[in-house]
NUROMAR-123206 format. One record per residue (C-alpha): residue in one letter; x, y, z. Coordinates in steps of 0.1 Angstrom, whole numbers, plus 5000, padded with zeros to 4 digits. Layout:
{residu=A | px=X | py=Y | pz=Z}
...
END
This chain:
{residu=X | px=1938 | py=4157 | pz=1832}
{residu=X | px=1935 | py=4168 | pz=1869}
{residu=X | px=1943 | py=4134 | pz=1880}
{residu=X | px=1976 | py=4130 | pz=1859}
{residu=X | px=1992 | py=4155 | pz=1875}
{residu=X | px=1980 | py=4143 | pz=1911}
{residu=X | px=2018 | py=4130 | pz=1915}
{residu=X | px=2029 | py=4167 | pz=1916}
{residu=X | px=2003 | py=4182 | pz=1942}
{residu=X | px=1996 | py=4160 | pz=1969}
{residu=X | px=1960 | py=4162 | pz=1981}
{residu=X | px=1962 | py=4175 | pz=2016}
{residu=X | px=1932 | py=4188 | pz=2016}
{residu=X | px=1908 | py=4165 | pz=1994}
{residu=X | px=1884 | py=4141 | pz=2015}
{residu=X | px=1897 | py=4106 | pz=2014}
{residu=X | px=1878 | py=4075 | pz=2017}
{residu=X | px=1872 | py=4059 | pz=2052}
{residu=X | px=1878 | py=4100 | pz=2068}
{residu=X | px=1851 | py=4120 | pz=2081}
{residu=X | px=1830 | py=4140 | pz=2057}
{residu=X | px=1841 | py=4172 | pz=2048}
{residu=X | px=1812 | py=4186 | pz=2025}
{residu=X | px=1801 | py=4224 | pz=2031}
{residu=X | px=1767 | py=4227 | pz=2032}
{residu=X | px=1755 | py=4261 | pz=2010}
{residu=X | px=1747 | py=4291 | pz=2037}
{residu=X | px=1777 | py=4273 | pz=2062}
{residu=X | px=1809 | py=4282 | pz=2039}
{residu=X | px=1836 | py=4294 | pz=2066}
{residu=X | px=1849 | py=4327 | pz=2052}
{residu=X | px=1880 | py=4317 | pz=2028}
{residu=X | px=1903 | py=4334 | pz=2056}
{residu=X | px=1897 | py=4310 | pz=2082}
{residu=X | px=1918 | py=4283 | pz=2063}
{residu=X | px=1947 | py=4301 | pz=2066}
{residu=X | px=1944 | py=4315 | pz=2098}
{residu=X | px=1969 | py=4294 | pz=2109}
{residu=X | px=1995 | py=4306 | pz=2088}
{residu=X | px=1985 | py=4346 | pz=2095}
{residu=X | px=1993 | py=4328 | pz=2132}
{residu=X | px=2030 | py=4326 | pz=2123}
{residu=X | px=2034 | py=4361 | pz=2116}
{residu=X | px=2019 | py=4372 | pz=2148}
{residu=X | px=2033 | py=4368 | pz=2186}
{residu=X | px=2004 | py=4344 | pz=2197}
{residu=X | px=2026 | py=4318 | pz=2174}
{residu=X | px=2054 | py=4324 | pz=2201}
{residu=X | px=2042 | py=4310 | pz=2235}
{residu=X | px=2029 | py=4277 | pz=2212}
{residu=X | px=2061 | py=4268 | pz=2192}
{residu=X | px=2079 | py=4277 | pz=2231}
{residu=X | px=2057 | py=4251 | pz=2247}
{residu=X | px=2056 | py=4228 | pz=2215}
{residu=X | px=2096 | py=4227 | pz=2215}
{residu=X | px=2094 | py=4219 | pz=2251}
{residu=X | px=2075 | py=4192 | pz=2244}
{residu=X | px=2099 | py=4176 | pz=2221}
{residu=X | px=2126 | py=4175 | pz=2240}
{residu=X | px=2110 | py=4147 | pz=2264}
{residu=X | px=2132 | py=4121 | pz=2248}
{residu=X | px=2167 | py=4137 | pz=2253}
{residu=X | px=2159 | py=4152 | pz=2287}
{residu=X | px=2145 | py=4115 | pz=2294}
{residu=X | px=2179 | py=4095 | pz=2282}
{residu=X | px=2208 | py=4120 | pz=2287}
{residu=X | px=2203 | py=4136 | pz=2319}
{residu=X | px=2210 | py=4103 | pz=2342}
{residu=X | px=2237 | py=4086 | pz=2317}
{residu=X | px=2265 | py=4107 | pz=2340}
{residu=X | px=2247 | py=4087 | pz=2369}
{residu=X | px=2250 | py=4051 | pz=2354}
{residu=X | px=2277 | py=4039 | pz=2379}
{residu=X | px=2260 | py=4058 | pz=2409}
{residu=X | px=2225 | py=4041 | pz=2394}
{residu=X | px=2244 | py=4007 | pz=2392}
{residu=X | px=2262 | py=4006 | pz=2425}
{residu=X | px=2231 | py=4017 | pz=2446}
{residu=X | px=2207 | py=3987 | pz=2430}
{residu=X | px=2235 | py=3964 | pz=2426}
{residu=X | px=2230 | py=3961 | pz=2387}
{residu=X | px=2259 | py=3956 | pz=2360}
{residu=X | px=2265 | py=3976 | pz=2331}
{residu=X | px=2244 | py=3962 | pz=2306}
{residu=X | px=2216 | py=3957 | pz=2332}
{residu=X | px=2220 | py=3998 | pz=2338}
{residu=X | px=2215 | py=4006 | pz=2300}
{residu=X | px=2186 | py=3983 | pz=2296}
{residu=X | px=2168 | py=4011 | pz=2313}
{residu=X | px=2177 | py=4032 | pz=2283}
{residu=X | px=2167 | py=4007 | pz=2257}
{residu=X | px=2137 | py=4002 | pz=2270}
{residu=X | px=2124 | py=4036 | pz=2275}
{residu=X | px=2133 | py=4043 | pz=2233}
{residu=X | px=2110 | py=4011 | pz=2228}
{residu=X | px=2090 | py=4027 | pz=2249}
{residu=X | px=2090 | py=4061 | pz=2229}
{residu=X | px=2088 | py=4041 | pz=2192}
{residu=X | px=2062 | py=4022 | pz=2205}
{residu=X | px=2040 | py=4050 | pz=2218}
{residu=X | px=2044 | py=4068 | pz=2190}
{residu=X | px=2030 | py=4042 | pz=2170}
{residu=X | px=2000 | py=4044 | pz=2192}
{residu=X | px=1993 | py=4080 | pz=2203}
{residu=X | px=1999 | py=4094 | pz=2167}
{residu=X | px=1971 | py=4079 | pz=2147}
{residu=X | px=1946 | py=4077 | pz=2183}
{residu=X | px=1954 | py=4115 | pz=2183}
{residu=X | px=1934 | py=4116 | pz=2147}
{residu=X | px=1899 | py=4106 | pz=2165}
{residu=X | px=1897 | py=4120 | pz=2195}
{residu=X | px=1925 | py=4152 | pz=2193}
{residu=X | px=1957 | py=4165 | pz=2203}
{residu=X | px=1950 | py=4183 | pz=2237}
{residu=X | px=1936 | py=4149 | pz=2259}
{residu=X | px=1967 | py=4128 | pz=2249}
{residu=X | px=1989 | py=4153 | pz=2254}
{residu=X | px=1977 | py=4162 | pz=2291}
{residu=X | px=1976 | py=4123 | pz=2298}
{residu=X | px=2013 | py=4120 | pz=2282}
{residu=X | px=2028 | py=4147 | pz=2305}
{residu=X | px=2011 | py=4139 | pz=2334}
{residu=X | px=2019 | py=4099 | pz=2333}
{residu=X | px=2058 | py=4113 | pz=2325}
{residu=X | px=2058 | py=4130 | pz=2357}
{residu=X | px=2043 | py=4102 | pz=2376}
{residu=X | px=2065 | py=4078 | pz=2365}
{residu=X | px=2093 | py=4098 | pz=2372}
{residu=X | px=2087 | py=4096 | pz=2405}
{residu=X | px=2084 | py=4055 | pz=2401}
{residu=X | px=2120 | py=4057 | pz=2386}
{residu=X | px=2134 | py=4080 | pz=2415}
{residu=X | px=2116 | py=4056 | pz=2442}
{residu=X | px=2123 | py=4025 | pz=2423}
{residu=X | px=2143 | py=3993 | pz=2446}
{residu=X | px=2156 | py=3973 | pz=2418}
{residu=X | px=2166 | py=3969 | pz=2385}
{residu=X | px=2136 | py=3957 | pz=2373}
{residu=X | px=2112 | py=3976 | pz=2386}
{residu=X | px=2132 | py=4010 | pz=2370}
{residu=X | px=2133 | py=3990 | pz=2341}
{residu=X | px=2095 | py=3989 | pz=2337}
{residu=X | px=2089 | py=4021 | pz=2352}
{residu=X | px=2111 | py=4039 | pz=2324}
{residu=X | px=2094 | py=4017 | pz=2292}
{residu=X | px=2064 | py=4033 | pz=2308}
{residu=X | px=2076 | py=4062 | pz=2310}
{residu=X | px=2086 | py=4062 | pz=2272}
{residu=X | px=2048 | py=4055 | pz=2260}
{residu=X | px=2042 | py=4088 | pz=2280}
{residu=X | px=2069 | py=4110 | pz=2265}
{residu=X | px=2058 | py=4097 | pz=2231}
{residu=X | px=2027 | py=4119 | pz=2238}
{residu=X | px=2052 | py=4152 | pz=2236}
{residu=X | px=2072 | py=4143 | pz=2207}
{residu=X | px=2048 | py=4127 | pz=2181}
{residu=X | px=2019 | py=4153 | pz=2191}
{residu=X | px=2042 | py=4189 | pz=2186}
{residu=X | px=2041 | py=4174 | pz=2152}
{residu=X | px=2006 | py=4170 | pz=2145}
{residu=X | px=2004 | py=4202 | pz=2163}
{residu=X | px=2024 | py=4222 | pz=2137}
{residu=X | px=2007 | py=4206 | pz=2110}
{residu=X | px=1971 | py=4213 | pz=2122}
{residu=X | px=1983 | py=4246 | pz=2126}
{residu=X | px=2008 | py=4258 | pz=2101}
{residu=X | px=2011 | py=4256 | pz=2064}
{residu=X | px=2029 | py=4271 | pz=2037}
{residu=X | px=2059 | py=4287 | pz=2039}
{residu=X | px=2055 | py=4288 | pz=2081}
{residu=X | px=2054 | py=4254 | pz=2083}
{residu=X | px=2091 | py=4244 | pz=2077}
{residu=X | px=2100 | py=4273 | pz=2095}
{residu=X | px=2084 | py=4263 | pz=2128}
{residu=X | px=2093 | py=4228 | pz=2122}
{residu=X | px=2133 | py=4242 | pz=2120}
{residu=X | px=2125 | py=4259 | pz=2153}
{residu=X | px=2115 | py=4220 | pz=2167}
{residu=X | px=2148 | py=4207 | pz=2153}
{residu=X | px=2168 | py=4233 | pz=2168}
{residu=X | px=2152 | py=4225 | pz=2202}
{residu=X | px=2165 | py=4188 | pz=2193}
{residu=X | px=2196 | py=4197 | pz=2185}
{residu=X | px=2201 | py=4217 | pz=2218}
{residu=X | px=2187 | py=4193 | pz=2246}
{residu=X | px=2214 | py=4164 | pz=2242}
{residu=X | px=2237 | py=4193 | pz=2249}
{residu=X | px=2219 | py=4208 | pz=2282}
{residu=X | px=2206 | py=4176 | pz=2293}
{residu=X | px=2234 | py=4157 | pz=2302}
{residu=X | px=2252 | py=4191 | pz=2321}
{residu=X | px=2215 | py=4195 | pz=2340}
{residu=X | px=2223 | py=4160 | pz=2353}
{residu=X | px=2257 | py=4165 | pz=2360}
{residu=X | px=2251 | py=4194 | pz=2379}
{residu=X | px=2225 | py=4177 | pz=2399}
{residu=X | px=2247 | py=4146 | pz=2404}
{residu=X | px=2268 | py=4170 | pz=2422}
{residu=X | px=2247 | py=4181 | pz=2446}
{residu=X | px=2228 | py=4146 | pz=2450}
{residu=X | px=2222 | py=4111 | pz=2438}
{residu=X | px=2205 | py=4097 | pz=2406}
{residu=X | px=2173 | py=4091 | pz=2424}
{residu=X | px=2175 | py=4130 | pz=2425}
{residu=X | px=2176 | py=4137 | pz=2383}
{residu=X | px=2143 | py=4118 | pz=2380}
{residu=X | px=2126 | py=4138 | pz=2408}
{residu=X | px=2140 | py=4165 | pz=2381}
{residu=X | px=2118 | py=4153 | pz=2357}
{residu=X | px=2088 | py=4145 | pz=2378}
{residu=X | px=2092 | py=4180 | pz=2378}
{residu=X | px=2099 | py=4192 | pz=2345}
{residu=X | px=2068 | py=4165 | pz=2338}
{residu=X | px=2043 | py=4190 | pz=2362}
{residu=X | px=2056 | py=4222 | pz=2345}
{residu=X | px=2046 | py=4207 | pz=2309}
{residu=X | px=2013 | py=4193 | pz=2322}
{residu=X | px=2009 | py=4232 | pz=2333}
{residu=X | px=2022 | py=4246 | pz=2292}
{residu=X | px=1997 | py=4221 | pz=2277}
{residu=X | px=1970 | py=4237 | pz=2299}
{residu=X | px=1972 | py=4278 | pz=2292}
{residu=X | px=1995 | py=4273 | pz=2257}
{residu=X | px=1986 | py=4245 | pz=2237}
{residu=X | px=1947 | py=4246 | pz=2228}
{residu=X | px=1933 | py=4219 | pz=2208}
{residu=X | px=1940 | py=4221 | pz=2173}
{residu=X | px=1925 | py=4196 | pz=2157}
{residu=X | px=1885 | py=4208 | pz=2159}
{residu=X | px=1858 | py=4178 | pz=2161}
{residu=X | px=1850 | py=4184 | pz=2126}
{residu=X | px=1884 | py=4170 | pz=2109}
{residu=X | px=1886 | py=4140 | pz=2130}
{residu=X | px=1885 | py=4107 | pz=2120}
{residu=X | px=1854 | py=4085 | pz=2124}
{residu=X | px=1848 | py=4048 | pz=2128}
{residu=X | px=1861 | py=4023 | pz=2151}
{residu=X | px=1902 | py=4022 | pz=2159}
{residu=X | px=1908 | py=3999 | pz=2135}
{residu=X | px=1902 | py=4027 | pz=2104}
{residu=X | px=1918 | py=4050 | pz=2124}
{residu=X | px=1951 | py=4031 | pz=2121}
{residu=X | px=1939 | py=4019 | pz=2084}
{residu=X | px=1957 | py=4055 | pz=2077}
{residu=X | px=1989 | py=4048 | pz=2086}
{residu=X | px=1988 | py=4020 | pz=2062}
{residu=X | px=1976 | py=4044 | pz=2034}
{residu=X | px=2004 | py=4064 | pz=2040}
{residu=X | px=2033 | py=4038 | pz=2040}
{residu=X | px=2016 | py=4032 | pz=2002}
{residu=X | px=2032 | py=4067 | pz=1995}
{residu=X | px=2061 | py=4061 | pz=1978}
{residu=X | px=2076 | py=4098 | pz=1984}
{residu=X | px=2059 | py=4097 | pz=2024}
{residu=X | px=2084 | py=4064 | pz=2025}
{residu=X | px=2108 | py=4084 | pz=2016}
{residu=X | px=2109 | py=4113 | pz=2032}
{residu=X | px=2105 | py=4090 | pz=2068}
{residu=X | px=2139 | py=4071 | pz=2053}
{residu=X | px=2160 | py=4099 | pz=2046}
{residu=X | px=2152 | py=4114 | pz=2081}
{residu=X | px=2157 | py=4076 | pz=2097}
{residu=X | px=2190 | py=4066 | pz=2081}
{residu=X | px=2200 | py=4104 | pz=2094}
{residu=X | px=2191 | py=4098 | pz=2132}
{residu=X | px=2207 | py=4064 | pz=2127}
{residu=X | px=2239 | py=4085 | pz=2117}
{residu=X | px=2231 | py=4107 | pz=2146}
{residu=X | px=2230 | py=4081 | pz=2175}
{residu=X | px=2260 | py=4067 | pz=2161}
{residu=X | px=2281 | py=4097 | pz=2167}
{residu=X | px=2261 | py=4109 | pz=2200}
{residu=X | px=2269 | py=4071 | pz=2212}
{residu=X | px=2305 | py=4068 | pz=2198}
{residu=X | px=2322 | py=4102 | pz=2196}
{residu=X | px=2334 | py=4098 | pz=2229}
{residu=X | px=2350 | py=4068 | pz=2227}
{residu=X | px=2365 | py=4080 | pz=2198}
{residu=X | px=2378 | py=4114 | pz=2210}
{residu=X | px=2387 | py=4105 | pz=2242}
{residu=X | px=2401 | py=4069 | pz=2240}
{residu=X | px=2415 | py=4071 | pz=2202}
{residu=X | px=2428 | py=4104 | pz=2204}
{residu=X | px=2433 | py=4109 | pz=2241}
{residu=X | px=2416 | py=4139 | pz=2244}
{residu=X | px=2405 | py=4150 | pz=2279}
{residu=X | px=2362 | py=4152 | pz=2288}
{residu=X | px=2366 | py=4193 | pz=2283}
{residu=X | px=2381 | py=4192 | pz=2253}
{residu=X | px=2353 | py=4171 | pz=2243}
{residu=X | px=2327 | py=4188 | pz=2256}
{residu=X | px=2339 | py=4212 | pz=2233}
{residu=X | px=2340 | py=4189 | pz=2205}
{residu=X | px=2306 | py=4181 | pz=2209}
{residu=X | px=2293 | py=4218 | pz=2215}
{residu=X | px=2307 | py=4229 | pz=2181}
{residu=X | px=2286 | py=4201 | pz=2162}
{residu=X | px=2260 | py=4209 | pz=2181}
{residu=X | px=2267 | py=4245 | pz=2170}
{residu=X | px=2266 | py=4238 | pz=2137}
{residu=X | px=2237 | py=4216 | pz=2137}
{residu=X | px=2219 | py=4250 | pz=2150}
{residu=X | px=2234 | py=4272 | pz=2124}
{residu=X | px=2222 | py=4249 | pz=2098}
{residu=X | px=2182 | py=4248 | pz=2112}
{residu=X | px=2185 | py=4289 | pz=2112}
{residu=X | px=2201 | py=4288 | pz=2078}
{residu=X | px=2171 | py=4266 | pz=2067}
{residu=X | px=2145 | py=4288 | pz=2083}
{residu=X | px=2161 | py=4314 | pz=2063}
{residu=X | px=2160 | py=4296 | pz=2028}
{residu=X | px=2127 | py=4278 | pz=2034}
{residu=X | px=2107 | py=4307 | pz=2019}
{residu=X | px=2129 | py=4313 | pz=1991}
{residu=X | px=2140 | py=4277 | pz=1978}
{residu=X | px=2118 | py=4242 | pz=1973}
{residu=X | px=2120 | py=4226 | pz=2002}
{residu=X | px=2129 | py=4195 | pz=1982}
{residu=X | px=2158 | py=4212 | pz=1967}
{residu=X | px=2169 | py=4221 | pz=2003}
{residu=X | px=2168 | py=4185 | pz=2016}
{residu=X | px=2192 | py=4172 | pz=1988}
{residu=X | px=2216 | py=4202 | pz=1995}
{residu=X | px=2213 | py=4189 | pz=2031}
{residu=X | px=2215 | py=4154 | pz=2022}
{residu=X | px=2247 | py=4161 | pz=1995}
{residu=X | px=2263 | py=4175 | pz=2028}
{residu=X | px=2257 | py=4152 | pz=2053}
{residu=X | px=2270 | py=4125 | pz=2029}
{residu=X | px=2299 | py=4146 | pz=2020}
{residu=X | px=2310 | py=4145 | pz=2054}
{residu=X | px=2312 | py=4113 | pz=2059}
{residu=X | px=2328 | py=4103 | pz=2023}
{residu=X | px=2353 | py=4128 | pz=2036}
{residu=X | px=2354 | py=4114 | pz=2073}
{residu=X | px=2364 | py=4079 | pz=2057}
{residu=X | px=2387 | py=4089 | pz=2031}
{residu=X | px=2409 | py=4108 | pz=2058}
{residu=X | px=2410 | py=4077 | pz=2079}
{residu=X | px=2419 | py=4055 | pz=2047}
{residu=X | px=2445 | py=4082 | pz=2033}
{residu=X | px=2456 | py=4100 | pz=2065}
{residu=X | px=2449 | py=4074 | pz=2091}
{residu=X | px=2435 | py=4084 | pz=2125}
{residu=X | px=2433 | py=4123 | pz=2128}
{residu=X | px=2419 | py=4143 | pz=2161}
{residu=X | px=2418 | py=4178 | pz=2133}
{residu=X | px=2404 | py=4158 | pz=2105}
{residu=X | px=2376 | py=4138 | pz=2120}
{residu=X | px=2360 | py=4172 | pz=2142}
{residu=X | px=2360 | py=4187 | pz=2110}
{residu=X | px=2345 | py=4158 | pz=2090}
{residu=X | px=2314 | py=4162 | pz=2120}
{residu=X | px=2308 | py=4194 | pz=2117}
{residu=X | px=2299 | py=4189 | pz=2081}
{residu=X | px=2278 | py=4159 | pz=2088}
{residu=X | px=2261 | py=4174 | pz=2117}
{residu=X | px=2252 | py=4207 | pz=2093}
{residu=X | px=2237 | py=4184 | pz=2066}
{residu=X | px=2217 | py=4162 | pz=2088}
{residu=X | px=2206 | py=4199 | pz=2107}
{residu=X | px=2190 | py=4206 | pz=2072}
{residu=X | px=2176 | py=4171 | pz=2064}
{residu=X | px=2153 | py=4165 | pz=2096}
{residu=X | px=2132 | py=4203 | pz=2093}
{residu=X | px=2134 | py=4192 | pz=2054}
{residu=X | px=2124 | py=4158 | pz=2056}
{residu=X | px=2099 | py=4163 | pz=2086}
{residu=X | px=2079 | py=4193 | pz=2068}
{residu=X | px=2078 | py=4172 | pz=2035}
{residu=X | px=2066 | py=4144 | pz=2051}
{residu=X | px=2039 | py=4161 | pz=2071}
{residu=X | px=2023 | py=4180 | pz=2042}
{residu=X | px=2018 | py=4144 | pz=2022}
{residu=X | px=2005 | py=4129 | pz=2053}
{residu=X | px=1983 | py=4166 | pz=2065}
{residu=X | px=1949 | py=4143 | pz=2068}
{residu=X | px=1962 | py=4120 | pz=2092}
{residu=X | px=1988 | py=4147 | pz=2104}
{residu=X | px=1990 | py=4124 | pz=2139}
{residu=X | px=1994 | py=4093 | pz=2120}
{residu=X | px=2024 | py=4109 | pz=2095}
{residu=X | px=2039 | py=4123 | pz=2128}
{residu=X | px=2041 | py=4087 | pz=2142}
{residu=X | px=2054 | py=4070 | pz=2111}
{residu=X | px=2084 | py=4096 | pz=2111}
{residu=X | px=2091 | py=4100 | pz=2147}
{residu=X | px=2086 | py=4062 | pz=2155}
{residu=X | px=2105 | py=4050 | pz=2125}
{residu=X | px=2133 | py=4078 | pz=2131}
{residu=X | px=2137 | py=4067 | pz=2173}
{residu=X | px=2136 | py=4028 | pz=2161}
{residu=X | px=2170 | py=4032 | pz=2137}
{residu=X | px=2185 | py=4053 | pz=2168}
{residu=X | px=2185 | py=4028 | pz=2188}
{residu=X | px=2194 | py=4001 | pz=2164}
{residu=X | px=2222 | py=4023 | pz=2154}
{residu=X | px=2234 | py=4039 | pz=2190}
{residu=X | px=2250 | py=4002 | pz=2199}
{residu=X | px=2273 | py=3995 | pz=2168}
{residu=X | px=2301 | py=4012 | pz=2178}
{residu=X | px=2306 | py=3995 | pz=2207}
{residu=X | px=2299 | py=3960 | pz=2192}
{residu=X | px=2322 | py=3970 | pz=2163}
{residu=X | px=2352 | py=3979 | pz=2188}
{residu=X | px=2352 | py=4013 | pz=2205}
{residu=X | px=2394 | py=4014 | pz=2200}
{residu=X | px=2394 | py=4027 | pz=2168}
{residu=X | px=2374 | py=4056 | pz=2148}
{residu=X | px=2369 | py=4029 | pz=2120}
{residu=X | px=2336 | py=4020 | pz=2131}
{residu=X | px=2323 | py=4052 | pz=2136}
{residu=X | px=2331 | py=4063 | pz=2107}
{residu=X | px=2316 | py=4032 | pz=2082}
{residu=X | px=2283 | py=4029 | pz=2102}
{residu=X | px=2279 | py=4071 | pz=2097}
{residu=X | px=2289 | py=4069 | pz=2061}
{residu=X | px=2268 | py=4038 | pz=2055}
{residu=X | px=2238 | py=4049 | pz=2072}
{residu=X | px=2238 | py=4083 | pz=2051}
{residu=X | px=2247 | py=4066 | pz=2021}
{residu=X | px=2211 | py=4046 | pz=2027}
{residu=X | px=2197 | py=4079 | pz=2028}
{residu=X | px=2209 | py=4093 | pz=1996}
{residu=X | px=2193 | py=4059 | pz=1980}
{residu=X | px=2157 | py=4066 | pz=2003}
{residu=X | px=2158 | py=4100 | pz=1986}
{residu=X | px=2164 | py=4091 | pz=1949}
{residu=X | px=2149 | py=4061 | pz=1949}
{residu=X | px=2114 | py=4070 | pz=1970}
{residu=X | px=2115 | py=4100 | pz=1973}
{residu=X | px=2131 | py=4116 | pz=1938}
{residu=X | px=2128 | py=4152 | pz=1948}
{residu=X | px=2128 | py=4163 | pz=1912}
{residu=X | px=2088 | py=4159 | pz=1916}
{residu=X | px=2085 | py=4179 | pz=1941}
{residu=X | px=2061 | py=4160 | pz=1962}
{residu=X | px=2052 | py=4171 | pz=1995}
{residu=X | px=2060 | py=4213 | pz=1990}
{residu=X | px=2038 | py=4230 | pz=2015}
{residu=X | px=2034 | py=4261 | pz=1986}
{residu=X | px=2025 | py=4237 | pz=1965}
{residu=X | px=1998 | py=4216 | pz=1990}
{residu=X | px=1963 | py=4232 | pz=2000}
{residu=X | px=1953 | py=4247 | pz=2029}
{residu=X | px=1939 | py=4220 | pz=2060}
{residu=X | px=1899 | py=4234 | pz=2051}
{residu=X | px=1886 | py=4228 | pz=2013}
{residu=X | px=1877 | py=4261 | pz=1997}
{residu=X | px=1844 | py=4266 | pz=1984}
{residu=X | px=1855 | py=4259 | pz=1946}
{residu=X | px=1863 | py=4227 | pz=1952}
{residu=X | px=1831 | py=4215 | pz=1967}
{residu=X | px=1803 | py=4241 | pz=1953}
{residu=X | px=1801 | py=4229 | pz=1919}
{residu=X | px=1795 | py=4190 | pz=1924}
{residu=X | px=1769 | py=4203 | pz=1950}
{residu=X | px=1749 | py=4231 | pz=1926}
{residu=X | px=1749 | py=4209 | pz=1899}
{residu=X | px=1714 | py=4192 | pz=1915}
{residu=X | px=1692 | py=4227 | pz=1916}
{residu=X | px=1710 | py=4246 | pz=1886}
{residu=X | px=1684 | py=4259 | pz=1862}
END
């Protein structure tokens, strides 16, 4: 009877085989409060300076990627490198970041949070410097694939960190906060670089970051403490340790959730990546007036994470993401249908982004927080799944605008409306949100509570 409705309420908190024990010997019971301490955590201030440095933390990748792009032709001129040469450097710091995500995520479930994360900063920094004194093209090249395994560190480990932490209601809240952080940094990033661009070369932006690198090593020091204690780590060699990631990808709803959020960012780096040639060359629109474009998806990308912050205590979070994912979809049925009934309008495709960008605002907190609660014991190795698999479709995504033809909003438009289309499919299909898999109200806390273990171990000496 208890194991028929298992579909419902995923076991977040029930040992699992090949994971380290997690009996509680009689006399050693941890007073029932301590498993939720981390959610009393979230309605206190010492939450603050941890979500602060945790959202800092993810925005390695964008401050990584968008503040040199407005130095490409500097960077290109001053090693003697062609275009496509130039964004190799980009392409191979994302395989860098999917790759080291892969990695760092389930290594993170043996041996902790705090040690990769004070490697992964510290390596970012160093390498920045590579990259600023680097003499070629290849060498930069190198230097920034390496320097996208150590920003991997940040991005996959504020997940894990949240979900060691947080549960319940707090955790899609705090994971909205991440989002939002996300959703900022491709806006400040690239006006960071600009501004330094202006007052030196691109050899100067990744001294920037060596910087920027330093400071984090310094957050992860006095504001992140270790939150995954000895105790709920993994044990065994390597090899089980990434046996867990392969449990998960047998979770039909965990394959889900990790889809809808992919096909999303796939969306995302399309318009990121083509919105500029679309604005600019399609509908002759000057850099200002699309730096305002762009801030006002951004905008509403932000409204959308605070609107879901909002909700997330009131509504399933399952019934949120395919709000989010009816919107996002919406947008870009109604972004294609213009262009097939209108033609090519400036009015009616900034409006058709604003939508999209809302809905895909709500689907990654969503998504993300779902995802994590299914994959709680092996919190590193869920976080790596989601974030690897997201960055990988970016980048697949982020060049087929320009191989499609950047002289027409057409292919914008069809890779967006395809890509989101895919997600509405991952969510019915894998995820089917009607079960509710994944709700954090409905999940248990990280520790066991006595009920659960007691029983099978009083059985023995009763009578």
């Amino acid at each position: 009877m208890v194991l028929a409705d298992a579909p419902r309420a995923p076991d977040a908190g029930a040992p699992r085989p090949g994971a380290a024990p997690r009996e509680i010997l009689p006399g050693t019971q941890p007073d029932p409060a301590s498993s939720a301490a981390a959610g009393e955590a979230g309605r206190t201030g010492r939450a603050g300076p941890l979500i602060v440095a945790l959202g800092a933390l993810t925005a390695f990748a964008p401050l990584g990627t968008d503040m040199y792009i407005p130095g490409f032709p500097d960077l290109g001129s001053s090693l003697h490198a062609g275009d496509s040469a130039v964004q190799l450097s980009m392409t191979t710091f994302f395989v860098g970041i999917v790759l080291g995500q892969l990695f760092v995520g389930p290594l993170s479930d043996k041996i902790g949070r705090r040690r990769p994360l004070l490697v992964g900063t510290a390596l970012f920094a160093a390498l920045s410097v590579v990259c600023a004194l680097a003499p070629n093209i290849v060498t930069l090249d190198a230097a920034r694939f390496l320097q996208g395994l150590a920003a991997s560190a940040g991005m996959v480990l504020s997940r894990a960190v949240v979900t060691d932490r947080f549960h319940g209601p707090d955790l899609p809240r705090y994971f909205a906060l991440l989002a939002m952080v996300l959703g900022v940094a491709p806006v400040v990033a690239p006006l960071i670089g600009s501004l330094v661009l202006t007052l030196s070369g691109w050899r100067t932006v990744f001294l920037v970051l060596a910087v920027i690198g330093v400071l984090l090593v310094a957050t992860v020091v006095f504001a992140v403490p270790e939150s995954l204690p000895p105790e709920r780590r993994h044990t065994g060699g390597l090899g089980g340790t990434f046996a867990s990631m392969g449990r998960l990808l047998r979770r039909r709803a965990f394959v889900g959730y990790v889809l809808t959020s992919a096909f999303a960012t796939g969306a995302m780096f399309t318009y990121i990546s083509g919105s500029s040639f679309v604005f600019e060359r399609v509908y002759g629109t000057s850099a200002a007036m699309y730096s305002l474009v762009f801030a006002t998806n951004a905008a509403s990308m932000l409204a959308a994470n605070s609107l879901f912050g909002r909700l997330s205590r009131r509504v399933r979070l399952t019934t949120l993401l395919s709000w989010a994912v009816a919107v996002a979809a919406g947008g870009a049925v109604l972004q294609a249908l213009l262009l097939v009934t209108v033609g090519a309008s400036m009015a009616g495709t900034w409006i058709s982004l604003v939508v999209v960008q809302a809905g895909i605002g709500g689907m990654f907190p969503a998504s993300i927080s779902l995802g994590q609660t299914l994959g709680r014991e092996n919190a590193g190795a869920a976080a790596a799944l989601q974030g690897g698999t997201q960055f990988a479709f970016g980048a697949v995504a982020a060049p087929l605008v320009g191989l499609f033809g950047s002289t027409s909003a057409a292919p914008m438009a069809v890779i967006m409306l395809a890509a989101l289309l895919c997600s509405v499919v991952a969510l019915l299909a894998l995820a089917r949100p009607w079960r509710g898999e994944g709700d954090p109200r409905a999940a248990p806390a990280p520790l066991p509570q006595q009920s659960s273990v007691e029983p099978v171990r009083a059985a023995p000496g009763a009578g």
